[in-house]
KOLKOLNU-562482 format. One record per residue (C-alpha): residue in one letter; x, y, z. Coordinates in pm, 1 decimal, padded with zeros to 6 digits. Layout:
[A,[X,Y,Z]]
...
% end
This chain:
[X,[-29871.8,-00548.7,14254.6]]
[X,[-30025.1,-00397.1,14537.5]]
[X,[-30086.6,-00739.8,14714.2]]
[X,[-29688.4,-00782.3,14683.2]]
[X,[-29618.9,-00430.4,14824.0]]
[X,[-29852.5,-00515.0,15147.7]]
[X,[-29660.4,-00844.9,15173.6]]
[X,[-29320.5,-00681.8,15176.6]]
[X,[-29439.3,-00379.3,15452.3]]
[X,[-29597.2,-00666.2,15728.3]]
[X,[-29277.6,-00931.6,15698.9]]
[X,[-29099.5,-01042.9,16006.2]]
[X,[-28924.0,-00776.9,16223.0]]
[X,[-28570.5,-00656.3,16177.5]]
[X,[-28277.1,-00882.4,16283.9]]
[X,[-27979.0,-00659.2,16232.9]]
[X,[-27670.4,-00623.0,16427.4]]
[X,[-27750.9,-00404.9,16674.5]]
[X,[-28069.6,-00645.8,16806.2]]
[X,[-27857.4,-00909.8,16817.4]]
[X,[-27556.1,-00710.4,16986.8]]
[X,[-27859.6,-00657.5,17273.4]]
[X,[-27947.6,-00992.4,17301.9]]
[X,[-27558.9,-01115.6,17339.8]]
[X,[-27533.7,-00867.7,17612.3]]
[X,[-27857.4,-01001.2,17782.1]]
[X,[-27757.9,-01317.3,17768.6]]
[X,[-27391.1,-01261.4,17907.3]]
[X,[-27537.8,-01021.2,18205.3]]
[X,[-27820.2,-01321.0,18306.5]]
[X,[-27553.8,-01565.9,18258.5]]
[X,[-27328.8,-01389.5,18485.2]]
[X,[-27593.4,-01345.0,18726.2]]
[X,[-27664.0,-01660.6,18738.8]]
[X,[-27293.5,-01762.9,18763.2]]
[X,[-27251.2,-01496.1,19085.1]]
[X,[-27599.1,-01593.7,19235.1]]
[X,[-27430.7,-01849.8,19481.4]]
[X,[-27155.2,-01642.7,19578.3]]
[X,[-27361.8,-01379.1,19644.3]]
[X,[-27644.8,-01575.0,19840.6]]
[X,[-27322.8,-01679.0,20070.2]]
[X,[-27230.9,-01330.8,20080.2]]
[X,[-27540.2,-01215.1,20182.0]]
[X,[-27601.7,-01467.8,20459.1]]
[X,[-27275.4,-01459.3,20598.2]]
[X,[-27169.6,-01100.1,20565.1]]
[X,[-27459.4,-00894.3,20524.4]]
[X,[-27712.7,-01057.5,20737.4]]
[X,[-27467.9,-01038.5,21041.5]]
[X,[-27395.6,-00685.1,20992.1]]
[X,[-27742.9,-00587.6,20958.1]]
[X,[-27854.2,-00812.8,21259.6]]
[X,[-27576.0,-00648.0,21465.1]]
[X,[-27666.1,-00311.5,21427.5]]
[X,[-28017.9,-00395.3,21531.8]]
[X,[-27914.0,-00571.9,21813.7]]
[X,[-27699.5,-00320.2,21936.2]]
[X,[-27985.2,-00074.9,21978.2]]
[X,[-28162.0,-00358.3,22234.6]]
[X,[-28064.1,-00449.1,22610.0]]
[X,[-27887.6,-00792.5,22708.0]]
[X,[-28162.7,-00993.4,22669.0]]
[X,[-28253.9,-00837.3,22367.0]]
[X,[-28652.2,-00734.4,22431.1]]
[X,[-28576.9,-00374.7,22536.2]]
[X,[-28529.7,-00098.6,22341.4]]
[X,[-28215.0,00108.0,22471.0]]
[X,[-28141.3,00330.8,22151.7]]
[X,[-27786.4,00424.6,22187.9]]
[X,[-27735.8,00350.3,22585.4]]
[X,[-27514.3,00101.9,22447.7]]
[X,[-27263.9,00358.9,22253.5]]
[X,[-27282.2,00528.3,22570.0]]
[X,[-27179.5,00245.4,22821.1]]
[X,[-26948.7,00164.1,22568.9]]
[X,[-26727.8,00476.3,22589.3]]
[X,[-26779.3,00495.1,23008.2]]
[X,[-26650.5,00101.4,23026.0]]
[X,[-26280.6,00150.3,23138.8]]
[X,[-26244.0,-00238.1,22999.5]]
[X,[-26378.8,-00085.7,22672.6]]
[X,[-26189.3,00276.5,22664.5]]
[X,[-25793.3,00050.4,22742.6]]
[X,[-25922.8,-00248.5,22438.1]]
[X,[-25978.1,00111.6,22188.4]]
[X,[-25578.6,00227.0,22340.3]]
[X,[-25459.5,-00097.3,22289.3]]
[X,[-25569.6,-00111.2,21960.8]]
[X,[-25490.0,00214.8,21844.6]]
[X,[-25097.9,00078.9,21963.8]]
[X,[-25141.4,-00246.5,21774.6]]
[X,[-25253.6,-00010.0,21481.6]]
[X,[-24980.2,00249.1,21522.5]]
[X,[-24654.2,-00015.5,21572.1]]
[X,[-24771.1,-00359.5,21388.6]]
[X,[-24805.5,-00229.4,21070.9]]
[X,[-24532.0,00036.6,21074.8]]
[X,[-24275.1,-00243.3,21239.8]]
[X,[-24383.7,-00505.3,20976.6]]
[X,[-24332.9,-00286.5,20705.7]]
[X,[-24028.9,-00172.4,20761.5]]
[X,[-23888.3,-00494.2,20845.3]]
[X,[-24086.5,-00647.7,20545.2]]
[X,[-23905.6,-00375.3,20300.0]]
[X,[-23492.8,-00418.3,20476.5]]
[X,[-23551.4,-00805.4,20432.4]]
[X,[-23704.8,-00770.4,20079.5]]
[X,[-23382.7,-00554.0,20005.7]]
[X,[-23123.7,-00763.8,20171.8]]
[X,[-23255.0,-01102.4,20055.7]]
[X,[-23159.6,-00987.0,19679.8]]
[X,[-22838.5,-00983.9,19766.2]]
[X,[-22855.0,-01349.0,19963.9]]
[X,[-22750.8,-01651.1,19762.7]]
[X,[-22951.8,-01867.3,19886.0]]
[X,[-23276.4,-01631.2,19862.3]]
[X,[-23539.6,-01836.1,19799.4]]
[X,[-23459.1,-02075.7,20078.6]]
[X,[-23454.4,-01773.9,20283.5]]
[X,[-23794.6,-01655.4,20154.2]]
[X,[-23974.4,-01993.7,20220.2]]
[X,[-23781.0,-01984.5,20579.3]]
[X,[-23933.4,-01675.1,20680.4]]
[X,[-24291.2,-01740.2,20519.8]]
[X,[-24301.7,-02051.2,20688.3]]
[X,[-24498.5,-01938.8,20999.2]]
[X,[-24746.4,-01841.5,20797.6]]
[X,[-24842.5,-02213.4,20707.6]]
[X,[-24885.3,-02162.0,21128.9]]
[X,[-25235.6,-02100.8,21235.7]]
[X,[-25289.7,-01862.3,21515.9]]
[X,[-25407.6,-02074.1,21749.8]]
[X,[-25061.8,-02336.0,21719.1]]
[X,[-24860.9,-02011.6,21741.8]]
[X,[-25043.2,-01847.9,22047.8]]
[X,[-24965.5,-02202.6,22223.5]]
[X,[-24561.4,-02197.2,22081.6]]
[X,[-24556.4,-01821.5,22232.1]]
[X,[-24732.7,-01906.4,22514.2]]
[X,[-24488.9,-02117.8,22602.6]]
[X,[-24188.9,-01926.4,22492.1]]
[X,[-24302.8,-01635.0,22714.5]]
[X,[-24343.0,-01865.7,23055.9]]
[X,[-24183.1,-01681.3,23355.4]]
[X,[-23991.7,-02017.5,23489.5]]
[X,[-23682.0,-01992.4,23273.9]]
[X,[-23728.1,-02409.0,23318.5]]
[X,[-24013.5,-02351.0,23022.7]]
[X,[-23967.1,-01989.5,22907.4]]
[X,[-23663.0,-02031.7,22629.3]]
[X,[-23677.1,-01651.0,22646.8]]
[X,[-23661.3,-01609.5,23019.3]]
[X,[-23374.2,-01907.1,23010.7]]
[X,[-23191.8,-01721.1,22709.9]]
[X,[-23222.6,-01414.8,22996.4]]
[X,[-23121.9,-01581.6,23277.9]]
[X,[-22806.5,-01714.6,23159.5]]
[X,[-22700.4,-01377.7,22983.3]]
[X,[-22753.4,-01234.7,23338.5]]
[X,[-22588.0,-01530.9,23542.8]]
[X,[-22270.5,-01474.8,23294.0]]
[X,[-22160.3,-01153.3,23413.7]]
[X,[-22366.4,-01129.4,23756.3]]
[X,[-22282.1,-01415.5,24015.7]]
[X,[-22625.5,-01553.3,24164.2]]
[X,[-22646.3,-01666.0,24540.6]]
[X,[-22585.2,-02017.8,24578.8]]
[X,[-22812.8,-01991.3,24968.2]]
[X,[-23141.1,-01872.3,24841.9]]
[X,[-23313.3,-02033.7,25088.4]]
[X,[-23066.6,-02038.5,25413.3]]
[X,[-23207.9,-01863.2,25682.3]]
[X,[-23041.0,-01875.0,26079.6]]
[X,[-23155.7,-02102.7,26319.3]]
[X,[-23327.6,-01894.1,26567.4]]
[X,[-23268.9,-01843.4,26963.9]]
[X,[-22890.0,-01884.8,26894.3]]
[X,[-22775.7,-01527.5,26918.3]]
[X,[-22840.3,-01412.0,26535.8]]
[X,[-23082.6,-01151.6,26477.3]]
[X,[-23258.0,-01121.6,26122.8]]
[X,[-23275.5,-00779.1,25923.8]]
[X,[-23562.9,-00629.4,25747.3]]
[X,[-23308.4,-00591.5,25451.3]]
[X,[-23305.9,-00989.6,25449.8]]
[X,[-22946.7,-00975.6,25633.6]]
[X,[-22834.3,-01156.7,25971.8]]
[X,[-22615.6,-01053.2,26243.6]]
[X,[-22518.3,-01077.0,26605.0]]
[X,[-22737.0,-00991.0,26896.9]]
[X,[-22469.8,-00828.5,27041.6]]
[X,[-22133.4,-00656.7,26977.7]]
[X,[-21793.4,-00838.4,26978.0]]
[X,[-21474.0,-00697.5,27050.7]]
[X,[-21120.9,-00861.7,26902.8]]
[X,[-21012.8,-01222.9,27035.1]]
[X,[-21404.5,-01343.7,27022.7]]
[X,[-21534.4,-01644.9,26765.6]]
[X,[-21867.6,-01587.1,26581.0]]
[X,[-22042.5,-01892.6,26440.7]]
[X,[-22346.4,-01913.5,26192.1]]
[X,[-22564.8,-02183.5,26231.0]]
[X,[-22789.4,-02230.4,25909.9]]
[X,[-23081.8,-02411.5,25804.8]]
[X,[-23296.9,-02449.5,25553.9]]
[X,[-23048.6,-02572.2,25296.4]]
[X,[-23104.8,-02932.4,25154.2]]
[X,[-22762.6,-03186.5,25182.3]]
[X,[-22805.0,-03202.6,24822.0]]
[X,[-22776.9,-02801.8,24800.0]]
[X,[-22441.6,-02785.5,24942.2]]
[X,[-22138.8,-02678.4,24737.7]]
[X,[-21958.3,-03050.2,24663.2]]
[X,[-21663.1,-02863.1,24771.5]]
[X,[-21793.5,-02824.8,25144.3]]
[X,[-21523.9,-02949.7,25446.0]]
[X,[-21617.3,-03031.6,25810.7]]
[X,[-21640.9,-02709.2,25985.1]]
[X,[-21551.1,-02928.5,26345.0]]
[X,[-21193.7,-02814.6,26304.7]]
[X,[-21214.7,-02516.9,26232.4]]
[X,[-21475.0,-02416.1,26493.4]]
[X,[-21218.3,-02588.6,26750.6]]
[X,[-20968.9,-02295.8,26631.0]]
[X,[-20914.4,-01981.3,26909.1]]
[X,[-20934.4,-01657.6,26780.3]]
[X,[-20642.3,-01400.8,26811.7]]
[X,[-20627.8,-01101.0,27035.0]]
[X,[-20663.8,-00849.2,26690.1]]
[X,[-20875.4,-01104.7,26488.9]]
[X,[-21278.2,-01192.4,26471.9]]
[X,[-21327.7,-01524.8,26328.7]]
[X,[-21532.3,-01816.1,26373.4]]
[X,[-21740.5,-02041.7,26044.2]]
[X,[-22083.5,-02015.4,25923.7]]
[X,[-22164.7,-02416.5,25914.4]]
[X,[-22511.0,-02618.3,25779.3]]
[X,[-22692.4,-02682.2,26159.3]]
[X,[-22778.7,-02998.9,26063.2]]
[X,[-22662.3,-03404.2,26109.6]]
[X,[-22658.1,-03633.8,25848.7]]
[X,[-22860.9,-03924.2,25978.4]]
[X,[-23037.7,-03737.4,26339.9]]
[X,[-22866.5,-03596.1,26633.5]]
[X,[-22626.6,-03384.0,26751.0]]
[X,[-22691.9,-03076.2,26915.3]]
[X,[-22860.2,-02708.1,26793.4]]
[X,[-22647.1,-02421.1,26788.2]]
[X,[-22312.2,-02616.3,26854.8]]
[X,[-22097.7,-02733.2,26521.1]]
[X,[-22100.5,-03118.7,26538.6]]
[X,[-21816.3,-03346.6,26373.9]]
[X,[-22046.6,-03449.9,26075.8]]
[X,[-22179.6,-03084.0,25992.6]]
[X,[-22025.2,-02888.6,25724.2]]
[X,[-21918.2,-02556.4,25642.4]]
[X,[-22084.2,-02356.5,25415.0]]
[X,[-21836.7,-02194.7,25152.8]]
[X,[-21868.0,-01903.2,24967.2]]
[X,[-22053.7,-01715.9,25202.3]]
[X,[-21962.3,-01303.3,25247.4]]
[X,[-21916.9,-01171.6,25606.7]]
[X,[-21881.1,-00835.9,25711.3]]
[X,[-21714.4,-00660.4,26063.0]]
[X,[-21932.6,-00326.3,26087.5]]
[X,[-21778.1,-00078.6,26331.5]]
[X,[-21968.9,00111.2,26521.1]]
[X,[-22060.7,00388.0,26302.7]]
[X,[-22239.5,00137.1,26081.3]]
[X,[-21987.1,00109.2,25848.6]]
[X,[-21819.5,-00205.3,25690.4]]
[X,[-21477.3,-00234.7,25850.5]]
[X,[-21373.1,-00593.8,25678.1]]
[X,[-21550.7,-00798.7,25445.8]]
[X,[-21447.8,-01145.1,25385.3]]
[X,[-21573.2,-01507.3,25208.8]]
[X,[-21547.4,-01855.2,25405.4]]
[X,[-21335.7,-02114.9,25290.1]]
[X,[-21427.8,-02431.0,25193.4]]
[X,[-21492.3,-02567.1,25582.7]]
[X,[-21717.9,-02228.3,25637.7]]
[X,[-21430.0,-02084.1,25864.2]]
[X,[-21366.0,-01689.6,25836.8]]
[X,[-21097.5,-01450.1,25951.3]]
[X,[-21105.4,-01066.5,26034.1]]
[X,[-20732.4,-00990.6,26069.4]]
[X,[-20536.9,-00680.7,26266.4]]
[X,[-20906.4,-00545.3,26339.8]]
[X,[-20887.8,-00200.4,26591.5]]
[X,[-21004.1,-00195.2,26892.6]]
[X,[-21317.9,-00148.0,26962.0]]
[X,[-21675.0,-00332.6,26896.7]]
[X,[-21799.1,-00483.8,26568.9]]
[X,[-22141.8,-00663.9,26504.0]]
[X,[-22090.8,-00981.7,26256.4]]
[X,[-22319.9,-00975.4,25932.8]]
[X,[-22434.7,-01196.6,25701.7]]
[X,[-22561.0,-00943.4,25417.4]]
[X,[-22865.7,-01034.2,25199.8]]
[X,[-22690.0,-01085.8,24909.4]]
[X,[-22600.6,-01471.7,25044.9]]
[X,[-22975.5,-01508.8,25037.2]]
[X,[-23083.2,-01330.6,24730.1]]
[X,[-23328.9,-01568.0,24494.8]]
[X,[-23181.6,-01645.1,24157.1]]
[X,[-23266.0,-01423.0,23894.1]]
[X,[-23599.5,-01499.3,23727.2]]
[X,[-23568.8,-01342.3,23385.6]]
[X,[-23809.8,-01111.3,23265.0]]
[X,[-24199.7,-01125.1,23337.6]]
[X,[-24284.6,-01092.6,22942.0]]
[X,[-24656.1,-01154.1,23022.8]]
[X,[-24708.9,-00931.0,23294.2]]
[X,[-24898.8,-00604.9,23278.7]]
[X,[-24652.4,-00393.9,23161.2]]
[X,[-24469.3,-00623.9,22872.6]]
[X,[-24795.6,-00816.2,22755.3]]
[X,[-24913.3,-00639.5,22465.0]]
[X,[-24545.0,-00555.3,22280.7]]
[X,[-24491.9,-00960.2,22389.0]]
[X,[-24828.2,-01033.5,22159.0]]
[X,[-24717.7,-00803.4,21914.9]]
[X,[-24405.1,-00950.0,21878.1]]
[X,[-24542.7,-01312.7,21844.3]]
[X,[-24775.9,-01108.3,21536.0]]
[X,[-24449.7,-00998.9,21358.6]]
[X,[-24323.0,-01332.7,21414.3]]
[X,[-24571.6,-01424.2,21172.3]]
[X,[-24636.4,-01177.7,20929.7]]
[X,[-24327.3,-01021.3,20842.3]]
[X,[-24244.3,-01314.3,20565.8]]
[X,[-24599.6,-01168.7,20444.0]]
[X,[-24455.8,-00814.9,20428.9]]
[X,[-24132.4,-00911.6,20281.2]]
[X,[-24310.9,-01099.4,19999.6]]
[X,[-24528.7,-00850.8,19901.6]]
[X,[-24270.8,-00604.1,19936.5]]
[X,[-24039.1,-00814.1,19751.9]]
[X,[-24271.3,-00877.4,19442.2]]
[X,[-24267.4,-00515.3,19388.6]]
[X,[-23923.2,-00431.3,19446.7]]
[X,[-23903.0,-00745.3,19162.8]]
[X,[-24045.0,-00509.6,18923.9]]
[X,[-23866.1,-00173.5,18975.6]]
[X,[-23663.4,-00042.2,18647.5]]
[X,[-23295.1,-00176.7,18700.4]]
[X,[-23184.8,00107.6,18477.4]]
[X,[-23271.4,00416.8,18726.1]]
[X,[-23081.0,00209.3,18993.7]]
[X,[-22787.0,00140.0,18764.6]]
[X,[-22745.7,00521.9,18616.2]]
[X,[-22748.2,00638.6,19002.8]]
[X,[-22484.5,00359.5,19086.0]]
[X,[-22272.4,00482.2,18772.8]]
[X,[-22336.1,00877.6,18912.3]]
[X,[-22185.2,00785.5,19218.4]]
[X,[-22437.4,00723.9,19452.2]]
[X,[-22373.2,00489.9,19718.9]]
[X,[-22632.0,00149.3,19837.7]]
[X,[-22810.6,00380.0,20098.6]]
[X,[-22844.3,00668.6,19922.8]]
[X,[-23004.2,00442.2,19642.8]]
[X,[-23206.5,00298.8,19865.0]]
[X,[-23349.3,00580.4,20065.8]]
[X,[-23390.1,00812.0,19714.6]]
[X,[-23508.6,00561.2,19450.1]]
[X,[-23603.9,00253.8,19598.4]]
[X,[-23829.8,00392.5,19881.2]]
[X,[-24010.3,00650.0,19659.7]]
[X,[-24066.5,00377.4,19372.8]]
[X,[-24180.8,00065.3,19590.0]]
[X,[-24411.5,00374.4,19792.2]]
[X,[-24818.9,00215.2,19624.5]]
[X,[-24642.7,-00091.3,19731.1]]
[X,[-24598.9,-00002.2,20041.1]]
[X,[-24895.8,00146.9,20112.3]]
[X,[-25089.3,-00118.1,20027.3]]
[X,[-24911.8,-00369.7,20216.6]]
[X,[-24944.4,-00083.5,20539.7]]
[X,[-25325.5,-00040.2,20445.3]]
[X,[-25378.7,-00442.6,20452.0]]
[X,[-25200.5,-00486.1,20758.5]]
[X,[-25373.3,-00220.9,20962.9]]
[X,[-25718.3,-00371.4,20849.1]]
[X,[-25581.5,-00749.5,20962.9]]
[X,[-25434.9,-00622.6,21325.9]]
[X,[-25768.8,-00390.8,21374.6]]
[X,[-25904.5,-00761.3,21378.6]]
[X,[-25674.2,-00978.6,21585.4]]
[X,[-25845.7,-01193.2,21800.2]]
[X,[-25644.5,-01531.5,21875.1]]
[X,[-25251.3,-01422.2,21913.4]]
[X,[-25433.3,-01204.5,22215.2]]
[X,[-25702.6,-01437.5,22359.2]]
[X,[-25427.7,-01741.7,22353.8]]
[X,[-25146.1,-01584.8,22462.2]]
[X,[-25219.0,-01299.6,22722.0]]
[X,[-25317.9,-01521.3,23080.2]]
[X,[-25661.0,-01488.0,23310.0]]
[X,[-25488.1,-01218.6,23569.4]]
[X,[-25404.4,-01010.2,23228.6]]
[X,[-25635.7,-01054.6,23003.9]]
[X,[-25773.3,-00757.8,23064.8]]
[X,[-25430.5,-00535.7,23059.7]]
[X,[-25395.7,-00695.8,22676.8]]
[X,[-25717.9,-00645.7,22594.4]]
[X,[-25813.8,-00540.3,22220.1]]
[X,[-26137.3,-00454.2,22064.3]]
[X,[-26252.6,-00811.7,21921.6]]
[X,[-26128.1,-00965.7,22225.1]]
[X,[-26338.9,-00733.1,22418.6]]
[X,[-26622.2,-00758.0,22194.6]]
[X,[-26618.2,-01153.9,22289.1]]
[X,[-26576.4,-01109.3,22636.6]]
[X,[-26859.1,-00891.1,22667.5]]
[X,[-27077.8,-01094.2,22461.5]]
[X,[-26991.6,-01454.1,22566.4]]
[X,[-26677.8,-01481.1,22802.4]]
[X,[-26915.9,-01372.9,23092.5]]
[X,[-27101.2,-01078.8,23048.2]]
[X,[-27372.6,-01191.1,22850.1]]
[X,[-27429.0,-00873.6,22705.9]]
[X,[-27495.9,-00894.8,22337.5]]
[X,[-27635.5,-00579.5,22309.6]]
[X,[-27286.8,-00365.0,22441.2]]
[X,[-27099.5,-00678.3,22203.0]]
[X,[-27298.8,-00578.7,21899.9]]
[X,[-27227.5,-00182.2,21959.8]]
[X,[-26823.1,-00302.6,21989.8]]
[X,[-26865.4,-00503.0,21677.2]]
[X,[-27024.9,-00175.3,21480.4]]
[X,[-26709.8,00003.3,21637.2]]
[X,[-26495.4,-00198.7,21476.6]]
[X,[-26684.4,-00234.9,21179.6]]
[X,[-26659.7,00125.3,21149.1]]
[X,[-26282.8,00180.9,21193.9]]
[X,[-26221.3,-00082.3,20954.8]]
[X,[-26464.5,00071.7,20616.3]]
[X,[-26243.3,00378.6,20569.9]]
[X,[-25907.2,00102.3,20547.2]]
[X,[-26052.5,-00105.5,20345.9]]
[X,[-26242.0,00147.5,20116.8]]
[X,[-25857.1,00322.4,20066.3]]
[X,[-25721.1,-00010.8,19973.0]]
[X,[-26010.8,00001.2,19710.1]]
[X,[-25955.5,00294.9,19544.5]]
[X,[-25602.5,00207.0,19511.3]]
[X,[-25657.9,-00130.8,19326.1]]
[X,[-25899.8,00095.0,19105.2]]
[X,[-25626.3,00359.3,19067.1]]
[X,[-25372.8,00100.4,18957.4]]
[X,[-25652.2,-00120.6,18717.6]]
[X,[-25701.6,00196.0,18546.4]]
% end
């Protein structure tokens, strides 16, 4: 009996519920290791190791031998290349996001009440199938000064040439040593004074054949033609022969007028007394003119160049022009997003304020805004941490002479470490900057998707 008691105390150990419970829970946390071990190796090498190698390296000179501590946080903030990339990113940061919001939430809004709203949707997510690089080149090109390329600048040009006539001489100019004396304003006149009775003509150059009006006359005629005792006349005529000869300064039978052209009789005092435009032969008339002494003009505005459009990628324009080729972009993004959640608001609190009376706007500034706000937010949050990051839309679009004027903090942080300055040491400290402004984004967007799990 006691040989059976000893045999029942020393059996095999316990196997209950809760050992086995431990052992499932083993299992699952080694399998799951095992399962994240790749992903996290990648992680690690391409994430971690960079950001620990960069804040090393940003403590070391260019070439990377020399300990400089924080010299480069230092330069960093003296740079005046460094101190307008942190201002143009704080205005990427301040108007992107905020512009692409609110754009994302009115289009969200207004494409319920489209018929065709999923066509729309797809239309305006399109150009995010585009990468960055195809649209910097598509804005690029948009954006080009010559309104021959730019469709902007040629949209421009002919809004401006429909209520603003251009001059069709931009390149006329007097043929000098023939009594016409140029203006600094870009104007032309006679040497001298003339009285009533006396003919004035214009000899220009400078103008192709092929530039002049197809409704141009001979001006031979009509330089023939005496002037009257009360009258100044004369023409304003192309100086030049079809096919070699004639003579400078004298209108020859084969040279034409030049039509369209304004002329002025300024009295003495400076002041326009007559203002006329030459007929289709160039010829021009001042009629029952006082007596006295008038000097001709030909005022600037004959010569003025064409309008040009708008210089979208100068200094001044090129950072709202790269900002605009961003919302281009992302606001089918925004209006997604925005859209999903707006999917999934309760239709009864917007139908028992449309049955109280309220009107679309008041619904929509009241309820819809303060219910779609975590959307929102999120969407703002997500887009400030992409735009703290741009690189391409700014590096492809802004040219060589402004680069610098467009300048953003990634850009920057390339240029200094491989677009010339071969300093990685002052790159590396840019990098931690940015590094640093984006954390406290992306650890808010964090807590929120833990907030909204829970």
């Amino acid at each position: 009996m006691t040989s059976t008691l000893v045999k029942e105390t020393v059996g095999p150990p316990s196997t209950g519920p809760a050992t086995r419970a431990r052992r499932s829970r083993r299992r699952a946390r080694l399998g799951a290791v095992l399962f994240a071990f790749p992903a996290l190796l990648l992680l690690g090498a391409l994430v971690v190791y960079p950001v620990l190698f960069s804040v090393g390296r940003s403590f070391f000179d260019a070439s990377g031998t020399r300990f400089v501590g924080a010299d480069n946080y230092t330069e960093m903030f003296r740079d005046p290349a460094t101190l307008k990339a942190v201002r143009n990113t704080a205005i990427w940061v301040v108007v992107a996001p905020t512009l692409l919001t609110g754009l994302g939430l009115v289009l969200a809004v207004l494409v319920e009440k489209v018929r065709w709203a999923t066509a729309f949707k797809l239309l305006l997510f399109m150009p995010m199938a585009v990468s960055f690089l195809a649209a910097g080149i598509i804005f690029r090109l948009a954006y080009d000064e010559d309104p021959s390329k730019g469709v902007l600048n040629a949209a421009v040009v002919s809004v401006h040439d429909a209520f603003k006539d251009t001059s069709a001489y931009p390149t006329a100019r007097a043929r000098d040593g023939h009594g016409l004396t140029a203006s600094p304003d870009g104007s032309y006149r006679t040497s001298g004074r003339v009285s009533p009775g006396t003919s004035v003509d214009f000899g220009m150059v400078g103008i192709a054949p092929a530039d002049v009006p197809a409704d141009a006359r001979s001006a031979y005629p009509a330089a023939q033609r005496t002037a009257a005792a009360d009258e100044v006349g004369g023409v304003v005529y192309l100086d030049f022969t079809p096919g070699g000869g004639g003579k400078q300064g004298v209108v020859d039978r084969k040279e034409n007028g030049l039509p369209g052209m304004r002329v002025e009789a300024v009295d003495a005092h400076g002041s326009t007394a007559a203002s006329t435009t030459t007929a289709a032969d160039g010829s021009y008339r001042f009629s029952d003119l006082k007596s006295g002494t008038y000097t001709v003009k030909l005022p600037a505005s004959n010569f003025a160049q064409p309008y040009q459009g708008v210089s979208w990628l100068g200094p001044a324009l090129v950072t709202p022009a790269i900002i605009g080729a961003y919302l281009w972009i992302w606001t089918g993004f925004a209006m997604v997003l925005i859209g999903a959640g707006l999917a999934a608001l309760p239709r009864d609190a917007l139908e028992a304020a449309r049955i109280d009376g309220a009107n679309e706007w008041q619904i929509f500034r009241r309820i819809t805004v303060p219910l779609l706000a975590p959307v929102l937010t999120v969407v703002f949050v997500t887009l400030v941490i992409n735009v703290m990051k741009v690189f391409d839309l700014v590096y492809i679009i802004a040219p060589g002479p402004v680069q610098e004027d467009a300048t953003v903090l990634a850009t920057q942080m390339w240029l200094v470490s491989f677009g010339g300055g071969n300093n990685q040491g002052l790159g590396s400290a840019l990098g931690v900057l940015l590094l640093l402004l984006v954390i406290p984004a992306m650890a808010f967007n964090v807590r929120r998707f833990r907030r909204s799990q829970r």
